[in-house]
PLY file of the C-alpha trace (Angstrom):
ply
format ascii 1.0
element vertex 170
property float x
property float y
property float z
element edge 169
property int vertex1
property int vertex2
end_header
0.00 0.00 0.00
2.97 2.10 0.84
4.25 1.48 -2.73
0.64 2.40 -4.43
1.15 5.67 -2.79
4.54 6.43 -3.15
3.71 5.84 -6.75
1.33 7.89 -6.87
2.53 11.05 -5.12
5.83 10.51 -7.26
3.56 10.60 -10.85
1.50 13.74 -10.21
2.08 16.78 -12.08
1.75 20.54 -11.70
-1.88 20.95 -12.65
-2.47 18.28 -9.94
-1.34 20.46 -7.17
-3.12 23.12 -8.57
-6.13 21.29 -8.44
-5.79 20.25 -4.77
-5.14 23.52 -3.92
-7.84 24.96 -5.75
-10.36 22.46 -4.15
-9.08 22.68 -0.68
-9.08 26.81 -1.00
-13.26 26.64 -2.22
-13.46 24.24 0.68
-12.34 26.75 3.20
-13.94 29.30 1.52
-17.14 27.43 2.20
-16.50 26.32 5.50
-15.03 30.62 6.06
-19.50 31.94 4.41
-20.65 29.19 6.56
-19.30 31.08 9.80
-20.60 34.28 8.36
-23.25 33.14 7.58
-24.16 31.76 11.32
-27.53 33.44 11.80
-29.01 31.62 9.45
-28.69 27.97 10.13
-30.39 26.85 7.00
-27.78 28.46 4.89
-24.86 27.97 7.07
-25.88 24.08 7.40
-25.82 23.61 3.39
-22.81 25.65 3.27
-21.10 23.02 5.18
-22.57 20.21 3.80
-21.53 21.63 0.37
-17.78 22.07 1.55
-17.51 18.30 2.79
-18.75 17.37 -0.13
-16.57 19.71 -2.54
-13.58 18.39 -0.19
-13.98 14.78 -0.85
-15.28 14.37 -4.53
-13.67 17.26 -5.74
-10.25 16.07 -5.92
-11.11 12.55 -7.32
-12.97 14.01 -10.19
-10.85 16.47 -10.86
-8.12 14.32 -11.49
-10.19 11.68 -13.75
-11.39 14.06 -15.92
-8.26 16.52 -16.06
-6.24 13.24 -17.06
-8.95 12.22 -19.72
-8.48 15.82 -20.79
-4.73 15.88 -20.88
-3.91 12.50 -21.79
-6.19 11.96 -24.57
-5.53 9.04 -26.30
-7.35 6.18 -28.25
-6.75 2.22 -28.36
-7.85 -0.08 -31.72
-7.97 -3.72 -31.09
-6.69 -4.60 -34.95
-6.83 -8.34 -34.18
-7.05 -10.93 -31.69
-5.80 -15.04 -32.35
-5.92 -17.58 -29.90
-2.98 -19.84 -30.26
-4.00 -23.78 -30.53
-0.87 -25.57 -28.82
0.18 -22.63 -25.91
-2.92 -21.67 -23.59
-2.62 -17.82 -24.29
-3.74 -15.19 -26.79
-2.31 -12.81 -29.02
-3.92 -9.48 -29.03
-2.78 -6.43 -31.27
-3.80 -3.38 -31.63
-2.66 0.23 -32.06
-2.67 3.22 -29.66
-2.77 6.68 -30.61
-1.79 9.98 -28.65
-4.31 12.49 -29.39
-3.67 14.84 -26.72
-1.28 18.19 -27.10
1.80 16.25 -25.26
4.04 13.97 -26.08
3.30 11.19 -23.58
6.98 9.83 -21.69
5.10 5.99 -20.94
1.67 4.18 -21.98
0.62 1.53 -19.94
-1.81 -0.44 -22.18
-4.11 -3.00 -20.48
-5.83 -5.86 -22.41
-8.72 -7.36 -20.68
-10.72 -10.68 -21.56
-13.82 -10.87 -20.34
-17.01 -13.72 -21.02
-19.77 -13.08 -22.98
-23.54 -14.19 -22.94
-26.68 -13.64 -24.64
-28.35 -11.30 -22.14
-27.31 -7.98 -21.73
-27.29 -7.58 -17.92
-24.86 -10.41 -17.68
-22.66 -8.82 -20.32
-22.82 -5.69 -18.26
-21.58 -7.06 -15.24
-18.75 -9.33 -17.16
-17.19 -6.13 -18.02
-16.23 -5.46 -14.84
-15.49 -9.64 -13.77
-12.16 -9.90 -15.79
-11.11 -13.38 -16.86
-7.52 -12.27 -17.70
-5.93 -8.82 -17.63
-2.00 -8.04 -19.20
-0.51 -4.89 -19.41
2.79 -3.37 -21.53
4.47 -0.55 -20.85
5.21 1.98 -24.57
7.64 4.71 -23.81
8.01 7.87 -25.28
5.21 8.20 -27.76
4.53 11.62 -29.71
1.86 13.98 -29.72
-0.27 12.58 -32.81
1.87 9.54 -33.06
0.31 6.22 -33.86
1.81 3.00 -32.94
1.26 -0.48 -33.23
1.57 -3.05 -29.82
1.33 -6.73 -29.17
0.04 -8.30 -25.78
0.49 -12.22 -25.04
-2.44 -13.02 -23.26
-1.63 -16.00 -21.13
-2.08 -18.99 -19.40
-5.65 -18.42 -21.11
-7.69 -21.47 -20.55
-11.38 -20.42 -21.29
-12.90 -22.22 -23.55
-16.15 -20.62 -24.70
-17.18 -17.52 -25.77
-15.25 -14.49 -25.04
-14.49 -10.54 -25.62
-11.00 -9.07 -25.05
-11.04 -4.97 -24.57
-8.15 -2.65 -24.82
-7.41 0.46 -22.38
-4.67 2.51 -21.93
-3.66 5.01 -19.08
-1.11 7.70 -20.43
1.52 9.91 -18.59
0 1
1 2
2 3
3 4
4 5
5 6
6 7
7 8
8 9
9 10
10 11
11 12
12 13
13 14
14 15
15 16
16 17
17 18
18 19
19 20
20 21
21 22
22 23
23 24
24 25
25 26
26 27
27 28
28 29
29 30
30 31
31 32
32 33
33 34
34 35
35 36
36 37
37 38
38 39
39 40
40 41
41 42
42 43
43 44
44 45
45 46
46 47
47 48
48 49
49 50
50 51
51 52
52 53
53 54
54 55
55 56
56 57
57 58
58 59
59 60
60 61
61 62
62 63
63 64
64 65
65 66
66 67
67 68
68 69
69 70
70 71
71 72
72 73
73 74
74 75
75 76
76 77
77 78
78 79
79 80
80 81
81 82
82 83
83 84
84 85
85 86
86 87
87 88
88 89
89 90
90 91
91 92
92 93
93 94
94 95
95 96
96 97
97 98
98 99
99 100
100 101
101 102
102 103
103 104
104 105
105 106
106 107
107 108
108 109
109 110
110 111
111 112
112 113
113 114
114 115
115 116
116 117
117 118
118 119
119 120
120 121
121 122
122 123
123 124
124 125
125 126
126 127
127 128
128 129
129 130
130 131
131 132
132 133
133 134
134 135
135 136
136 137
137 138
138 139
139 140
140 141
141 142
142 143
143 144
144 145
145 146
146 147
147 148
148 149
149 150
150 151
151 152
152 153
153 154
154 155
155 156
156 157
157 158
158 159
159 160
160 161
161 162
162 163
163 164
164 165
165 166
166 167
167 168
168 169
């Protein structure tokens, strides 16, 4: 867990601690109209209900979307083969940076999930992952296109399934 964080406080960028700052300084600037605002409880109440909330969703959406924003970037699944004598499958596909920056590492994530004839269970098998591999593309160019290969394996399911492509850009 230490890692995961470590990680994580090492990766963010500039407009990150801009964002937490910006958040946190709304949040006090709630919680600051809220005190003023003291004679009238009604107000003063969803004042501080509104800066709680601001406080803990703020930062977590902010980040999604401003990394959706900033990171823009699309993944193709091209083809997918599974191999007859090794218990694995090949995926490729090809991942393009459409974003404004040149991105320094991709980590692209290929996901096989089951299918079935009724939509609710295909719904929920998005999210119940048979097999997930990732690789790791480095230094990929703003409007660069480039083609990646992900070995699947040990991949033993035999019936019918779907394999879907992400990839999470820095």
């Amino acid at each position: 867990m230490k890692e995961k964080i470590t990680t994580f406080i090492n990766g963010l960028i500039t407009y990150d601690y801009i964002l937490f700052g910006s958040v946190f300084g709304v949040f006090l600037l709630f919680l600051i109209l809220a005190i003023l605002a003291r004679n009238k409880v009604g107000l003063s109440i969803f004042l501080i209900l509104l800066s709680f909330i601001i406080l803990a969703l703020g930062p977590t959406l902010g980040y999604i979307k401003m990394h959706e924003y900033l990171f823009k970037n699309s993944t193709k699944l091209t083809s997918q083969k599974k191999l007859e004598f090794v218990k694995a499958v090949v995926v490729k596909g090809t991942l393009t940076n459409e974003s404004e920056r040149n991105f320094s590492s991709c980590k692209i994530t290929a996901k096989a999930h089951k299918v079935s004839k009724n939509d609710l269970k295909n719904y929920i098998y998005q999210f119940r992952t048979l097999k997930r591999m990732s690789i790791i593309k480095e230094n990929i160019q703003k409007g660069e296109t480039i083609n990646f290969k992900i070995l699947i394996e040990p991949f033993t399911y035999s019936k019918n399934y779907n394999i879907s492509l992400e990839a999470k850009c820095k």
